[in-house]
C-alpha positions as CSV (number, residue, x, y, z in Angstrom):
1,X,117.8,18.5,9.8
2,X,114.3,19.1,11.1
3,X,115.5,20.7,14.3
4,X,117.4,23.1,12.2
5,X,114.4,23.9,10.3
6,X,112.4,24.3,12.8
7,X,114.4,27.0,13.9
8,X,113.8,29.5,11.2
9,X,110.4,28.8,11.2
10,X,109.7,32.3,13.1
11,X,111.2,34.6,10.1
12,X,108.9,35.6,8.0
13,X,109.2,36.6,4.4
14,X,110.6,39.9,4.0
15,X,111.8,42.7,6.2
16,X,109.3,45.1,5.6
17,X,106.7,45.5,8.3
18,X,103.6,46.1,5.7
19,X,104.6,42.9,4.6
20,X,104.4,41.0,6.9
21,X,101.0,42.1,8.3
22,X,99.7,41.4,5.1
23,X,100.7,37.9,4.8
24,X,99.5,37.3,8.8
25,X,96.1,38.8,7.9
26,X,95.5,36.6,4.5
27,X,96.6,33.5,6.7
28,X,94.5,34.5,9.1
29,X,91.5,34.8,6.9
30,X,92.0,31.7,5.1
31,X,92.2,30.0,8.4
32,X,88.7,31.2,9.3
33,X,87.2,30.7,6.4
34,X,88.0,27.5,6.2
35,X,87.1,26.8,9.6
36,X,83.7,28.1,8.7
37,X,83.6,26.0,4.9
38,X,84.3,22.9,7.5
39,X,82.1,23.3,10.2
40,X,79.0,24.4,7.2
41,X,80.0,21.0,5.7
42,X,79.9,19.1,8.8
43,X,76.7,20.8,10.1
44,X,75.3,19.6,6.3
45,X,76.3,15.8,6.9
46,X,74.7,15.7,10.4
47,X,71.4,17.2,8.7
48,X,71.8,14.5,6.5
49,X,71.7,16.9,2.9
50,X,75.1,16.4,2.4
51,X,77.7,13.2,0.3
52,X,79.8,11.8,1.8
């Protein structure tokens, strides 16, 4: 059942082109940003100011 759902996992939402892009440039930027929120966070517990 994965391997069949692993298949579609290239469509994307809708057919419309605009649509798409959107939804690639929000995941894009919530990739980043949390890329960034983790490395500020890590950079914090190494300096020792942050709980954990």
């Amino acid at each position: 059942k994965q391997q069949v759902l692993d298949l579609h996992a290239d469509r994307m939402s809708t057919h419309h082109m605009a649509s798409n892009q959107l939804r690639l440039w929000l995941s894009a930027f919530a990739y980043l940003l949390m890329e960034r929120v983790r490395t500020l966070g890590l950079i914090s517990i190494v300096r020792g100011s942050g709980t954990a």
